[in-house]
N, C-alpha and C positions, 0 to 999 in steps of 0.2 A: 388343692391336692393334699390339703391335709387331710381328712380323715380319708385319703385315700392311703397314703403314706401311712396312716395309724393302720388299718386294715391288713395292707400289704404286708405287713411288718409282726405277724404274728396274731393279731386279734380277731385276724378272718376266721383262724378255728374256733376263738368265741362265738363267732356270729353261725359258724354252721353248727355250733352245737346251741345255740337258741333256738335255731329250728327243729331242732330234737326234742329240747327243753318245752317248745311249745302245744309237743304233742303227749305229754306225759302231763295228766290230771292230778294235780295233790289233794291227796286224800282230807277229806273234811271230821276227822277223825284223833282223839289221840289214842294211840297204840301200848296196849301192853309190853313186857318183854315177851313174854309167847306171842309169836307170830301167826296161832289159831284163833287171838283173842282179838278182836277191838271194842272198843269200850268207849262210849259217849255218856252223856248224862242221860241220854234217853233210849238207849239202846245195847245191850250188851252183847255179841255179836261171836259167835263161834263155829267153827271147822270143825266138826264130828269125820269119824268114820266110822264103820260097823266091815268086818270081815269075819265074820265067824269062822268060815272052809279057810282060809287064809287066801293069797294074793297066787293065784294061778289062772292059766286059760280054761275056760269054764266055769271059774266057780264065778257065786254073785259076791258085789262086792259094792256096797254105800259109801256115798260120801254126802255129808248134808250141814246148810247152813242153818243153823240156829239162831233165832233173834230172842231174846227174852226183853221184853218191852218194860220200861218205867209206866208206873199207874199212866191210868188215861192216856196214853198214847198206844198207835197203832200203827201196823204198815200193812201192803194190801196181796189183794190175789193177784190170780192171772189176769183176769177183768178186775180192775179195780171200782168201775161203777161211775159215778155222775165225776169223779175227779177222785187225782192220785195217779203213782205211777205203780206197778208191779216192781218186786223185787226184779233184779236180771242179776245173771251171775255169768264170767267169761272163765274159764279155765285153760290152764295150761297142765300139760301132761306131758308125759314120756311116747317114745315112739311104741306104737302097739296099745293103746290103751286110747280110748274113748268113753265118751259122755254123754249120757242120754240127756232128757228133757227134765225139766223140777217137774215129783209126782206131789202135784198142787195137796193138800190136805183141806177137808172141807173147810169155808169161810165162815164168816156171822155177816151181817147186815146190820153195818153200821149207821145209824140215821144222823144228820148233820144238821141241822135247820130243816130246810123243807129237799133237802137234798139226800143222798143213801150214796152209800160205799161198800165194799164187798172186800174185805180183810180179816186182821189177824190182831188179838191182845194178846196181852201176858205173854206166854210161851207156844215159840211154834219151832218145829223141825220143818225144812224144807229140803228133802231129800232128794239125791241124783244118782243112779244107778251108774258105774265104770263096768265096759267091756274088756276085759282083757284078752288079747288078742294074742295070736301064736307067735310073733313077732317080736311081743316084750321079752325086754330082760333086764335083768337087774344092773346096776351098775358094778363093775368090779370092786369100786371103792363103799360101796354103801350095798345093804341087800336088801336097801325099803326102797318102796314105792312113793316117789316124791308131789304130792300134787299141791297145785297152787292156784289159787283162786285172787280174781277182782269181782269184789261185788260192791252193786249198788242198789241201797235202798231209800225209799221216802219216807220219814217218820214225821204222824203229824198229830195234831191234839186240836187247837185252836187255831196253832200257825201248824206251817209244816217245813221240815227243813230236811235238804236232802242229803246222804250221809254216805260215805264207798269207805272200804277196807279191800287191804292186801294181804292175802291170807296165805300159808304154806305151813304143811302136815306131811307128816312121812308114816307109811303105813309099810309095818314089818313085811315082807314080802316071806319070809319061810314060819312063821307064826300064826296064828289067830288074832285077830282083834276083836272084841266083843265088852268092851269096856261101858256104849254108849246102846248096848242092847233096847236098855228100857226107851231110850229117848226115840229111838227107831220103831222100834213094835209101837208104839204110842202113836209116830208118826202112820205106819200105816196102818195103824186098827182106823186112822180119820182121814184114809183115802175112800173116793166112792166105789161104790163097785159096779161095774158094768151090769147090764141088764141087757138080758136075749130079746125083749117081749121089741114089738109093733108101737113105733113113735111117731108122731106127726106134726107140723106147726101149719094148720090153715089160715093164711095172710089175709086180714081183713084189710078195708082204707085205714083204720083207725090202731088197729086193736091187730093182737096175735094170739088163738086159739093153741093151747099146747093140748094132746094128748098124749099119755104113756100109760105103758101097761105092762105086766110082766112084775109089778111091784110082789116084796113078800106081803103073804097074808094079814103079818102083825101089824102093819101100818093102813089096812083099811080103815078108810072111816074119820083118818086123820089130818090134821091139817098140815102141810110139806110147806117147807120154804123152798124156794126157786131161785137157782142162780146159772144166768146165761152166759156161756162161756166168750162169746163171741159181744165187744162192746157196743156201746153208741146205735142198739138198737130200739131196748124198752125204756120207757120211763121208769128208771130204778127206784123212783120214791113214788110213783104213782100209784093208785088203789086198784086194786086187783080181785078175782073174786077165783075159787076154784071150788069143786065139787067131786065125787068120786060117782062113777056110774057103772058100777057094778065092780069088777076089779080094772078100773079103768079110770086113773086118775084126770080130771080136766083144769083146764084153765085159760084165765081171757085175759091179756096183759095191755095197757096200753104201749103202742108204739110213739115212740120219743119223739118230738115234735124237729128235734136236731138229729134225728136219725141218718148216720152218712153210711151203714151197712145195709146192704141186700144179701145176705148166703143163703146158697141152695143145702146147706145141711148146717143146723142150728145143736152142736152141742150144749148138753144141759145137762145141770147138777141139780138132783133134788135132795132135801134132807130132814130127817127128823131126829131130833134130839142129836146124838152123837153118831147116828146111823146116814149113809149118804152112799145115793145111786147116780149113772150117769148114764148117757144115753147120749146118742147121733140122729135127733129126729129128720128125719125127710120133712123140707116143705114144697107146702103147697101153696099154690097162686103164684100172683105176680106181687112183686112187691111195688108199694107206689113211691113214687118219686122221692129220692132223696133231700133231704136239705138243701145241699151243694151239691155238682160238679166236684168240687174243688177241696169239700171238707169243709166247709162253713158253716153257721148258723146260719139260718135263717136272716136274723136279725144284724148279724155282723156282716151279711153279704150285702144287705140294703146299703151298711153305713158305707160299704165301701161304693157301691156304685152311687149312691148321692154325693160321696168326695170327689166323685171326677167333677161335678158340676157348683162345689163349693169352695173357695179360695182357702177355707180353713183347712181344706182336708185334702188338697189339690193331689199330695204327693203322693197319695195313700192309695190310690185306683189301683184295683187287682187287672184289668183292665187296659192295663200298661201294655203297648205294643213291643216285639223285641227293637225295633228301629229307635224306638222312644227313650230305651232301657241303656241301649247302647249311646244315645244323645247323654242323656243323665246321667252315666256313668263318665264319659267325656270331661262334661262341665261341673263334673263334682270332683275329678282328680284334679281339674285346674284348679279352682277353689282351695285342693290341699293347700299349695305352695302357702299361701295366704296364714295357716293355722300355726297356732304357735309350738306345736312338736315338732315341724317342718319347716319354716323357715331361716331357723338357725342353720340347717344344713345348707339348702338354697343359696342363701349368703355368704356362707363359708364357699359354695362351689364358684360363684361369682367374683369371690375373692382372689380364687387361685384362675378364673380366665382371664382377669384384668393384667394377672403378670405377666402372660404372654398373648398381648393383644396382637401383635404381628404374626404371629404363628397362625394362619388360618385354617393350613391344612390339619394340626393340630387338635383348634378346638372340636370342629367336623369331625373326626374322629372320637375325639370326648364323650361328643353331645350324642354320637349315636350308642358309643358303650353303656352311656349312662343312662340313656333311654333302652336299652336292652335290658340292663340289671332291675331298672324299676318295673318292666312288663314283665320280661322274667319270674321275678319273685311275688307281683301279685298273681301272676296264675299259678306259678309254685301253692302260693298261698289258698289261694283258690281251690286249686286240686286236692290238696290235703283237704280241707274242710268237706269239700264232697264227697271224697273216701272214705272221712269216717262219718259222714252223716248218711250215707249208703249203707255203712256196717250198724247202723244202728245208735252212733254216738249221738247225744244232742249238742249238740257244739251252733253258736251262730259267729256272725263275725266280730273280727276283737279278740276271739278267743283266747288267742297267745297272750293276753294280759289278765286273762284268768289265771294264770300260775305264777305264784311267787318267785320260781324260780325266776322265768324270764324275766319281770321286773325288777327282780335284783341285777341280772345279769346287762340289762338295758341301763341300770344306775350306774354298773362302774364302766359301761364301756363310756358314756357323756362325762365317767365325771375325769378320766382318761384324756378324753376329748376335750374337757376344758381346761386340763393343767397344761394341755399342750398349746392352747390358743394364747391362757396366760402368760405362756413362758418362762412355765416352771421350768421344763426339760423338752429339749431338742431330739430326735431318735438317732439323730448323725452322731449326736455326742455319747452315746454308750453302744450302741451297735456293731457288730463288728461290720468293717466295710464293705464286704462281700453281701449284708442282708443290706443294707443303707445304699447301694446300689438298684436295689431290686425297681426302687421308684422310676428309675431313668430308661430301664428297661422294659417295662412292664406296663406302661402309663394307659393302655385301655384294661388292663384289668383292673387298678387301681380304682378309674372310672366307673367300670361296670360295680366294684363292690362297693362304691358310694350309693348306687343307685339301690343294693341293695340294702344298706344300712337305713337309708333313707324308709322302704317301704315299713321295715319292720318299727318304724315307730311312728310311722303315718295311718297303717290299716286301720286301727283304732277309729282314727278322725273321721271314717271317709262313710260311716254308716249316716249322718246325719245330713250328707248330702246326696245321697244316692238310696235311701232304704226301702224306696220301692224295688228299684232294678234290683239291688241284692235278693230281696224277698223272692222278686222274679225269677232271680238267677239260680235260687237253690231249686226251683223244682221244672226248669228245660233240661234240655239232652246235655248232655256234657259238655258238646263242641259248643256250641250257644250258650252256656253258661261260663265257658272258661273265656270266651270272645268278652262278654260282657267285665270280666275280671281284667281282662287286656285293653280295654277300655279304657276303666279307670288309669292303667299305668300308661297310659300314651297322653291322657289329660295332664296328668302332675309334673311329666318327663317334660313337656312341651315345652313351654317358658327358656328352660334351659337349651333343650334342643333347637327353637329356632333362635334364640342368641346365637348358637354355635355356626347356625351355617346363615344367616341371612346379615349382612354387613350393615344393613343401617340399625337394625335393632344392637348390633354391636358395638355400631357407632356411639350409641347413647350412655354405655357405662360409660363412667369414670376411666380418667388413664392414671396408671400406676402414678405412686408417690408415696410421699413420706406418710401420707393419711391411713397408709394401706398397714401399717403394723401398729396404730390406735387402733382401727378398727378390728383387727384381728384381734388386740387384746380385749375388745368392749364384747363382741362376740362370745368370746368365754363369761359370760355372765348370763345370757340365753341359755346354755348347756349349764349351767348351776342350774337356771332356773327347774330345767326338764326334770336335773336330778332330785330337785326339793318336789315336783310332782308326782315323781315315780315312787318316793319315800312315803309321801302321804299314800300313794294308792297302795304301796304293799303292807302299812299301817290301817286298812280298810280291811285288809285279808288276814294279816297274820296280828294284829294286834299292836298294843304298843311296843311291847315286847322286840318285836321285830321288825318294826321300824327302826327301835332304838339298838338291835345288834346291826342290822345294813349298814348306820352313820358309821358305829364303832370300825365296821370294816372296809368302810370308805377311806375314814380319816388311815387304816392302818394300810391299804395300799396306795392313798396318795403319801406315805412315809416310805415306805419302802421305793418308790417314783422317785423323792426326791435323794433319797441316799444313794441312789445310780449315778446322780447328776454331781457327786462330789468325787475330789478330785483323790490319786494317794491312796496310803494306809487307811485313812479315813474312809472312805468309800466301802472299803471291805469289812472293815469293821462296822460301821452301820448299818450296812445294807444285809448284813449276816443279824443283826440284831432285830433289826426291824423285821426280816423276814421270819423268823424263830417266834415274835410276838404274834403276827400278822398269824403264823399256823396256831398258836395256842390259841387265840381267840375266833379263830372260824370252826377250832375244833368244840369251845366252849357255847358258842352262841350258833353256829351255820346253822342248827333245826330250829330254831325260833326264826328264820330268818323264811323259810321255806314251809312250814308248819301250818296250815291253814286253820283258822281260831272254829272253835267245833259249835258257836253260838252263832245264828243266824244276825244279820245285821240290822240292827234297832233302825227305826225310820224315828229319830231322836226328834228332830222338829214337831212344836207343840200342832197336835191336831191331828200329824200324819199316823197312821197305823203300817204295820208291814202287810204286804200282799200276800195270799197263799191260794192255792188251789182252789173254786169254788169260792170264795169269800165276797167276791163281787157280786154271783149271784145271790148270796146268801141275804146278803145287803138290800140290792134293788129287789130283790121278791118283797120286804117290809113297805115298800114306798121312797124310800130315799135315793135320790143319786148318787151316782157314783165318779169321783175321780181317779183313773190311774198314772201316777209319774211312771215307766218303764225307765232304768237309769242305770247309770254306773259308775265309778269314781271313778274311773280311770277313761273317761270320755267327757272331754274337753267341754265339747256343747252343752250335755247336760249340767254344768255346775253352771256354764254362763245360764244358761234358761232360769236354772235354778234361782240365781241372785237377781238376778234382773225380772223377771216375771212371777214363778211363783211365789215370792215372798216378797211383791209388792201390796203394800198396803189396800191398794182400791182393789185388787183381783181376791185377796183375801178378804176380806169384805164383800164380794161378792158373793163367795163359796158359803160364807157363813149364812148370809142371807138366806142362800136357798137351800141349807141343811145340806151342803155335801160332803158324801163319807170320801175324808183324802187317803187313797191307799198309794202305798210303795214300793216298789218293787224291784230290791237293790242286785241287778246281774253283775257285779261285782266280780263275785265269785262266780264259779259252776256251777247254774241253778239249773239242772233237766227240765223244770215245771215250768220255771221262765221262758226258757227256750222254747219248749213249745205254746207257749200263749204267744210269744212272739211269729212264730209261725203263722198260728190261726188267723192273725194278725193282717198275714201276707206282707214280714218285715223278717228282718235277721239279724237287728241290730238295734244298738238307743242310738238315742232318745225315742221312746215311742210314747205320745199321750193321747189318750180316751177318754171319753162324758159315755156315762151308762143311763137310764130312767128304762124305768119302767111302762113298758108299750109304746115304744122309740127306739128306733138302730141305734148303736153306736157313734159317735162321734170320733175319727179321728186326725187330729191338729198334724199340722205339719210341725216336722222336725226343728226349725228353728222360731221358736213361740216368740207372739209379742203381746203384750199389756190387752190394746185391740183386740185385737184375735182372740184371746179368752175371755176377755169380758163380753164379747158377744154370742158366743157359745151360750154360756153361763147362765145369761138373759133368758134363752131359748127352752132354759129347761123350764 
C-alpha cells in the first residue's frame, strides 16, 4: 500500500498531469525571444504575415511560414518524392477566422544517390491564406488578430533530422500590415498557375503517358520538368522521355515498382525556369496492381511472409491473426511483471498483501481494483495514441517517454518512492490527519492508482514483446485495437490478481515478519535504480545539461522531503529554506531540463552510422548490405540486445566480413521519419532489426536477438 498511500496522498495530480505531459511534443528547436522566430543550426524558421486591406471580413489576408535553409540542406514539397516528409503546419485561431491549405510554390528536383526528392533550398515562403469571417472580433483587451502556429518540418543534407516550432504573431486588426510584401509577391510570382486546356494520363503496365495542353506559346519546343502531386506513384529518379506535338506537351514516365497509388485524377505541376503550371489530368485505363494491399514493397512484404516460416523473424508476420494478436499480447503483459521497471512495483504490491494475509475479502478486492487501473490505462493509453495517429500525429508506442517532461516527472515521482521505502519520511508524520486517513478509507482507489502508476512506466517495456500485435493493432477498427491494448493489461495485472483470489497461490508467499521492513528498505534501491535510468534517458534527449539540472532538482526535493520530517522551529525554518532554493533553481535550470538538444543523436559506436530517410536504399542499390538497429534509450530490451549481441565480438566479425553497412536508428526522441519506417515495418515500437541485400527481401529478427540468430542471418547474405 505504499505507493498507493503516496498516490492517494496528493501525487495522483502528478500522475494525471503525466498524461497531459505525455501528449505535448517538446519542440526539437531552440527558440528566440520572438516567438515568430525559431532558429536551429539548420534552419531559420519564421511567421510572416501580409495584410495590406488590413484585418476585416472580406479582405485577404496571408499568413506564411518561412524557412531560410543553411547551405546544402533542404526541406520538401507536398510530395516530397522517393523520401522525406512535407512541411505540415497546425494552427490555432480566433473564433471567426479560418485557414486555408499551403499554396505550395513550385519545387526543384533534388537527386540523392540514385534516388530524387521534390523540395525547397535557400529560402522559401510557404503561404496560407485566413478567412475572416462575420463572426470575428477583436478582443476588448488587444485589437490584433492573434494567430499561432505548430509547425513541423524535416531538414535534411546527408542525415536528416526532424525539427517543430511554436509560433504566435499578432496582426493589427484596425491597420495595414505590408511589411513582408516582397517575401509574399515573391512567394506567389512561384505558385503555378492553372491551366484551362485538355489533360490526360494513359496507364500503361509499365509506364504513364502524360498529356497537356493549353501551355503558353513561349514554352513551346521546351524541355518542362514534371512534378506529381499525388506520391508513391512514378519512379522519381527514373528516365523519362517527353516531346511536344504540336502545342501539345507529352510524356512517358516509368511507374514505380513500389507504387501503393491508383488515382482517378492525377494533379500535376509542370515548370520551366521560374514559370510553373498545373493541371487535374483525367486518367485513363486501369491501373495495375499495386505493391501491397497494405502499403508495402514489394520486397518488404516477401520478408515479412517468409518470417512466418522462419524462427528469426517468427514475430514479424503481417499475417498475424487478431485471436493470435490478442494471445501475444496476453503473454507479453505477463512477461512485464518480470522486467526491471516493473517489478519493483510488483514487490512492493506483494509486500503490502503479505500484511494482511487474513483479510481475504480484502485482497479480492485489491486485486480487481488494481487489475482495472492497469487495463484502464493501457487502453487510456491506447486510445490516445489512436486519436492522434488518426489526426495525423506519427507517434508509436513509448511515446510518453519521448518528452522530457514526463521523464523528469517519472524521476521524482521513484525517487519519492524510494525515500519512502527507505525510511526517510512517513506521510502519517507530516500530513494532517484528515488526508492520512484517506488510506483506510479509500483502499480500492489506492489500488486502482497503483495499477496506474505501474502502466505508465511499463508501456515502454511491452513493445519488445508484443510488436507484431501493436503493429497489428494500429491499423484495425478501434474496438479490436483498444481489445488488443486490454489484453496486454489483463497479462501484467494477472500474477497479482490471481494471488488475490485463489488461496493456494496465496498460500505460497511468505507470512509477515520482521524480514518484511529489510525488505522494504532493500526495495528502495530498485526505485534509485529506475531513477538513474530515467536520468540517463532524459540525458539522451536534453543533453548533459539536463541530466545534470533533474539530479540538482532531485537532490533539492529530496531536501525539502526531509525538512517536513523534522521536528519544532526547526522544521519551519528548513523547510522554508530549502523550499526558496528548491524554486531558485527549477527557475534557473527547469528549461535545460525539458529542452530537447536540437542535434540529432550520434550513433557513437565505431562502425555505426545514423539512419535517415532513403539511406538504406542508397547503400544496398551500391551492392552492400545493409544492417538496421531500430532503438531507443529509454527501452530496456534494446541496451540488453545491445550489450549482449551486437557488440559481441564473433557477430561483429561477422558483419565486417560481409561488408555491412551498420545503420541506427535512435527513436529516442520524436522522430516522424522513424515512425513511419517503423510502420512499413508492420511494428510500432523497438527494438526493431533488419538485413537489407540487394535482390533479397528483407530480413527481419525478432525482437529479443541472440548471438545464433544473427550469426546465421549474416551467413545468408
Amino acid at each position: 500500500m505504499i505507493i498507493s498511500r503516496l498516490l492517494s496522498h496528493g501525487l495522483s495530480r502528478a500522475l494525471a498531469g503525466l498524461a497531459l505531459a505525455a501528449l505535448i511534443p517538446v519542440a526539437a528547436h531552440a527558440q528566440s525571444g520572438d516567438k515568430a522566430i525559431v532558429q536551429s543550426e539548420r534552419v531559420r524558421a519564421e511567421l510572416m504575415a501580409h495584410a495590406p486591406d488590413g484585418v476585416e471580413p472580406g479582405k485577404q489576408v496571408w499568413v506564411g511560414l518561412q524557412l531560410k535553409h543553411a547551405p546544402e540542406w533542404h526541406t520538401y514539397w507536398k510530395n516530397s518524392g522517393d523520401s522525406g516528409l512535407p512541411t505540415q503546419v497546425q494552427w490555432t485561431l480566433p473564433a471567426g477566422v479560418t485557414a486555408g491549405e499551403i499554396a505550395w510554390p513550385l519545387p526543384k528536383k533534388i537527386p540523392i544517390g540514385p534516388l530524387a526528392n521534390y523540395g525547397y533550398e535557400n529560402v522559401v515562403l510557404l503561404p496560407v491564406p485566413l478567412t475572416i469571417g462575420k463572426d470575428f472580433k477583436p478582443s476588448l483587451l488587444s485589437r490584433d488578430l492573434e494567430v499561432k502556429l505548430k509547425a513541423q518540418w524535416l531538414v535534411c543534407r546527408k542525415e536528416c533530422i526532424p525539427e517543430e516550432g511554436d509560433f504566435t504573431l499578432k496582426i493589427p486588426a484596425s491597420s495595414t500590415t505590408a511589411g513582408n510584401a516582397a517575401a509574399f509577391q515573391a512567394s506567389f510570382d512561384a505558385q503555378p498557375k492553372a491551366l484551362a486546356g485538355e489533360s490526360t494520363v494513359a496507364v500503361e503496365p509499365t509506364a504513364i503517358k502524360v498529356s497537356v495542353s493549353g501551355l503558353p506559346a513561349s514554352v513551346r519546343g521546351k524541355q518542362l520538368e514534371f512534378f506529381p502531386e499525388t506520391s508513391e506513384v512514378i519512379e522519381t529518379a527514373g528516365a523519362w522521355t517527353q516531346a511536344w506535338q504540336g502545342d501539345r506537351w507529352t510524356a512517358q514516365i516509368p511507374l514505380s515498382l513500389q507504387r501503393s497509388q491508383a488515382p482517378m485524377v492525377m494533379p500535376i505541376v509542370l515548370s520551366s525556369g521560374a514559370q510553373g503550371w498545373r493541371v487535374e489530368a483525367a486518367v485513363q485505363g486501369t491501373w495495375p496492381a499495386t505493391a501491397s494491399a497494405s502499403g508495402l514493397t514489394p520486397a518488404m512484404e516477401a520478408a515479412l511472409k517468409s518470417s512466418a516460416t522462419t524462427p528469426a523473424a517468427a514475430s514479424s508476420a503481417p499475417s498475424l491473426t487478431f485471436a493470435a494478436a490478442l494471445l501475444g499480447a496476453l503473454l507479453g503483459g505477463l512477461i512485464l511483471n518480470l522486467m526491471p521497471c516493473v517489478f519493483p512495483i510488483l514487490a512492493i504490491k506483494v509486500v503490502a498483501f503479505t500484511k494482511h494475509a487474513d483479510d481475504r475479502r480484502g485482497h479480492r478486492i485489491a486485486g480487481l481494483a488494481y487489475t482495472a487501473g492497469v487495463i484502464a490505462s493501457f487502453v487510456a493509453l491506447g486510445a490516445v495514441m489512436l486519436a492522434l495517429r488518426a489526426a495525423g500525429e506519427q507517434l508509436g508506442w513509448g511515446f510518453q517517454l519521448q518528452s522530457p517532461a514526463v521523464v523528469a516527472v517519472l524521476a521524482a515521482l521513484f525517487t519519492v518512492i524510494g525515500l519512502n521505502l527507505a525510511g526517510v519520511f512517513e506521510f502519517g508524520a507530516f500530513l494532517p490527519s484528515g488526508v492520512a486517513s484517506l488510506e483506510a478509507k479509500h483502499p480500492v482507489v489506492n489500488s486502482f492508482l497503483s495499477g496506474v502508476l505501474a502502466v505508465a512506466i511499463a508501456s515502454p517495456c511491452t513493445a519488445p514483446f508484443m510488436g507484431a500485435s501493436l503493429g497489428l493493432a494500429i491499423g484495425l477498427p478501434a474496438v479490436q485495437a483498444l481489445l488488443i491494448f486490454a489484453a496486454i493489461g489483463i497479462g501484467m495485472a494477472l500474477p497479482y490478481l490471481a494471488a488475490s483470489w485463489v488461496p493456494a497461490i496465496a498460500r505460497l508467499l511468505p507470512r509477515p515478519g520482521a524480514w518484511m521492513d529489510t525488505f522494504r528498505k532493500f526495495m528502495a534501491f530498485p526505485m534509485f535504480a529506475t531513477v538513474a535510468w530515467l536520468v540517463w534517458v532524459l540525458g539522451q534527449q536534453s543533453g548533459i545539461d539536463g541530466a545534470g539540472a533533474l539530479l540538482a532538482l532531485l537532490v533539492g526535493m529530496s531536501m525539502v522531503i526531509w525538512a517536513l520530517t523534522l521536528q519544532g522551529r526547526a522544521r519551519t525554518i528548513v523547510t522554508a529554506i530549502s523550499l526558496v532554493l528548491v524554486a531558485m533553481l527549477g527557475w534557473a535550470t527547469g528549461g535545460s531540463v525539458t529542452r530537447m538538444q536540437t542535434q540529432q543523436l550520434a550513433a557513437t559506436e565505431s562502425g555505426w552510422q545514423a539512419w535517415e530517410p532513403g539511406r538504406v536504399d542508397q547503400i544496398v542499390a551500391t551492392g552492400q548490405p545493409v544492417f538496421v538497429d531500430f532503438t531507443a534509450a529509454w527501452c530496456v530490451t534494446c541496451q540488453y540486445n545491445k550489450k549482449t549481441t551486437l557488440s559481441n565480438k564473433d557477430v561483429l566479425a561477422d558483419l565486417a566480413g560481409k561488408n555491412v553497412a551498420l545503420l541506427r536508428a535512435d527513436w529516442t526522441r520524436r522522430d516522424p521519419a522513424i515512425t513511419a519506417a517503423l510502420g512499413q515495418l508492420g511494428r510500432n515500437g523497438v527494438p526493431v532489426y533488419v538485413f537489407y541485400k540487394q535482390g533479397q527481401p528483407p530480413v527481419v529478427l525478432s525482437e529479443v536477438i541472440g548471438v545464433d540468430e544473427v550469426r546465421a542471418v549474416i551467413a545468408k547474405l
